[in-house]
Each structure stands twice: as structure tokens, then as C-alpha cells.
BAKEFI-446524 format. One record per residue (C-alpha): x, y, z; residue number from 1. Coordinates in steps of 0.25 Angstrom, whole numbers, plus 5000, padded with zeros to 4 digits. Layout:
! residues N
PT;px;py;pz;bake
PT;X;Y;Z;NUM
...
! end
This chain:
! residues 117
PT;px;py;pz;bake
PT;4923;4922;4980;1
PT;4931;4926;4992;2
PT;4941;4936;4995;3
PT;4952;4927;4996;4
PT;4948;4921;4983;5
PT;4947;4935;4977;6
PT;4962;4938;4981;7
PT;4966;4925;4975;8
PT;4959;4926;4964;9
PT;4965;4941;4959;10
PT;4978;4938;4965;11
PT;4979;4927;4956;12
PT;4975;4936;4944;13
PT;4986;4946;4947;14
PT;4995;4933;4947;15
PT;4999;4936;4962;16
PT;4999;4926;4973;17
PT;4999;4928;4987;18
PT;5011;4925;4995;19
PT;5006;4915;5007;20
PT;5016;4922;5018;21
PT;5012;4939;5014;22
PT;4998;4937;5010;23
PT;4986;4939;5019;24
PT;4972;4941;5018;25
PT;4964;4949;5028;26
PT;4959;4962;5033;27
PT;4966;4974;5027;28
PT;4964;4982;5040;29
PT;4975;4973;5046;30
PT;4982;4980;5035;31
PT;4994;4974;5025;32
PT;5008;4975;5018;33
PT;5008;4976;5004;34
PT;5019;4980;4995;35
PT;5025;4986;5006;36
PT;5016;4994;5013;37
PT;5007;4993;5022;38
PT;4990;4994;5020;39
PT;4978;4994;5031;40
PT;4967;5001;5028;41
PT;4969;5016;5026;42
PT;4983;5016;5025;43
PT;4995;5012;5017;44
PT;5009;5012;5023;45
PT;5023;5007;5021;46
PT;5024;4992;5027;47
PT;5031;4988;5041;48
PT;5039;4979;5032;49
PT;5043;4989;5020;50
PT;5048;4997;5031;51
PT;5057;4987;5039;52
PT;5063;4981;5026;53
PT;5067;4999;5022;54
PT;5072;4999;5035;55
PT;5081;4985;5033;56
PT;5085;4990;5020;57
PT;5091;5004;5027;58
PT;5096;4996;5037;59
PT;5104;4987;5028;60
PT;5109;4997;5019;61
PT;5115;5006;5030;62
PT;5119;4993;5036;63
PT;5127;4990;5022;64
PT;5132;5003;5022;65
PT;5124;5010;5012;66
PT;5125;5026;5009;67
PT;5116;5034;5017;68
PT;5112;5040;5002;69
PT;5108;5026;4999;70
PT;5100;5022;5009;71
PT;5094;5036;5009;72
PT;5089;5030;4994;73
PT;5083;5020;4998;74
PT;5075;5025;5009;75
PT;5069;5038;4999;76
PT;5067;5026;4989;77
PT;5060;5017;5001;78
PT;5053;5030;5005;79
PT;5046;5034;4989;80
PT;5042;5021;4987;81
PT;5033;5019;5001;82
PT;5027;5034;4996;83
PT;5025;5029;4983;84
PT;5018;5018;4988;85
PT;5008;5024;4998;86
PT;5005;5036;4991;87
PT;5000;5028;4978;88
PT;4995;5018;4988;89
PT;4989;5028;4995;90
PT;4982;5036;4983;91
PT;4977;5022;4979;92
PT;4971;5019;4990;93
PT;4966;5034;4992;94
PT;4958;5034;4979;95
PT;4953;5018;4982;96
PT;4945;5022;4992;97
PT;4941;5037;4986;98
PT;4936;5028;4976;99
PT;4930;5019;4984;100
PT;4922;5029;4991;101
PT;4917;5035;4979;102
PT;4913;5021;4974;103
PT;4908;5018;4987;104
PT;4900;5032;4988;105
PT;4893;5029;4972;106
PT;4902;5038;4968;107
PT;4895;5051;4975;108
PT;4905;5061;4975;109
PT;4899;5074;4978;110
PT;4906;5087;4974;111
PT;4902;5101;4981;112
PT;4895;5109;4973;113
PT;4892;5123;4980;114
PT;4881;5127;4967;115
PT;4872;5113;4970;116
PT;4870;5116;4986;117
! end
């Protein structure tokens, strides 16, 4: 079965389908946006897009005349969820790839012991 057929296949057991005008299927080194942010191999960060629509909702609510103490919110709100987000994605990913590497390694993790040298 190939890939494409793979992606179909559990996308379709998860009940989701793929819209034709976001969805692409290539190399993950070219990187991509998901949920807001943004992942290429190695990192995870906040997305050019999830920052120009923060940045329009400032401007429109300063714009309309909103309190500073309001827009103030909305920013510190804005802020905790992009740092909820990387650092769970983050710690995901971190122990992903330790686990990886320990399956990859046959599980052959030494520990020093200084009495069996």
C-alpha cells in the first residue's frame, strides 16, 4: 500500500478529510503549518500566519478603541497559549525521538557504574 493510500486510509478512520486548498503532501524538511504553528525538522515554532492575524486583531482592537488593559489581555492570553503549545509540543517531540533512539539503539542504555571498571 502506498503512502498516499496510508494517509487516506487513517484519515478516513479518524473521520477527517482533507481539505484540497490547505492540504499538501511532501517532504517535511520543506516544513509546515499546523494548528498554528509552524514544524520543520528540529523545530516547532509560532506560524507566519498565527502571527499576522495576532497582529490584525491588535490593530483592530486599537483601531475600535479598546482599552489598553484589554488589549493587554488578549496579548498575555495570545502569548500562554503559543507557550502552552511549544512546550507540550516540544516535550513530545523531545521524548519521541529519545524513544526512538533507544528503540533504534536495541534498547542499550548503559549506566556508569564506577565498582564494574
Amino acid at each position: 500500500m502506498g503512502i498516499f493510500k496510508v494517509v487516506n486510509h487513517v484519515l478516513g478512520g479518524l473521520r477527517v478529510e482533507k481539505h484540497p486548498d490547505k492540504t499538501f503532501i511532501g517532504r517535511i524538511t520543506r516544513g509546515f503549518d499546523f494548528l498554528g504553528y509552524w514544524f520543520s525538522p528540529g523545530r516547532v515554532g509560532v506560524a507566519k500566519k498565527t502571527v499576522e492575524r495576532m497582529l490584525d486583531k491588535v490593530t483592530q482592537q486599537y483601531a475600535q478603541g479598546a482599552k489598553l488593559v484589554r488589549i493587554e489581555s488578549y496579548l498575555t492570553h495570545w502569548w500562554r497559549w503559543v507557550r502552552s503549545g511549544i512546550d507540550r509540543l516540544w516535550t513530545t517531540w523531545s521524548l519521541g525521538v529519545l524513544m526512538s533512539d533507544v528503540v533504534r539503539c536495541g534498547a542499550a542504555v548503559h549506566t556508569r557504574n564506577p565498582g564494574n571498571e
